[in-house]
C-alpha positions in Angstrom: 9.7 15.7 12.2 10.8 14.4 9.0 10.2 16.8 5.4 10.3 15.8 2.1 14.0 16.8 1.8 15.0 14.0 4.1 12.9 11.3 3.2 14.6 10.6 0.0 17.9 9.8 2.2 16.6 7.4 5.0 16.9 3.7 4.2 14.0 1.1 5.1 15.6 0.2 8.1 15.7 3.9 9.2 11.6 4.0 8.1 11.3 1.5 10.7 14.0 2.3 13.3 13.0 6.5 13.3 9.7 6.7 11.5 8.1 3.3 13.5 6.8 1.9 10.1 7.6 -1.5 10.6 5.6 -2.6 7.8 6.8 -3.9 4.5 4.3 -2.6 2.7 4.5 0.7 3.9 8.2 0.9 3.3 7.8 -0.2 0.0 4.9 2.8 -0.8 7.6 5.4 0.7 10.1 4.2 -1.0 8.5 4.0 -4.2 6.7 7.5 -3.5 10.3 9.3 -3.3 11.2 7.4 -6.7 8.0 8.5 -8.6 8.8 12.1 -7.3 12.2 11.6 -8.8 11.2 10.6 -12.1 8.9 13.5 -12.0 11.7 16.0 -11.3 10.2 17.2 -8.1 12.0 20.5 -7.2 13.2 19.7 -3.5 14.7 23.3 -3.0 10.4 24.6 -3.7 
């Protein structure tokens, strides 16, 4: 089980090796998710 704390510290290859998203795509959208979050200031410690 993976929470949002973590997922801003696995790399794609870690997406695909842990997480079984093996897709480009989808790596991109999670990466890009955590970076929108960022710019928004998302409070990880709420």
């Amino acid at each position: 089980m993976v929470d949002a704390r973590m997922l801003e510290h696995l790399s794609k290859k870690e997406l695909e090796k842990y997480l079984g998203v093996t897709r480009k795509f989808h790596q991109a959208s999670i990466v890009h998710g955590i970076h929108l979050l960022r710019i928004m200031k998302y409070d990880r410690q709420i």
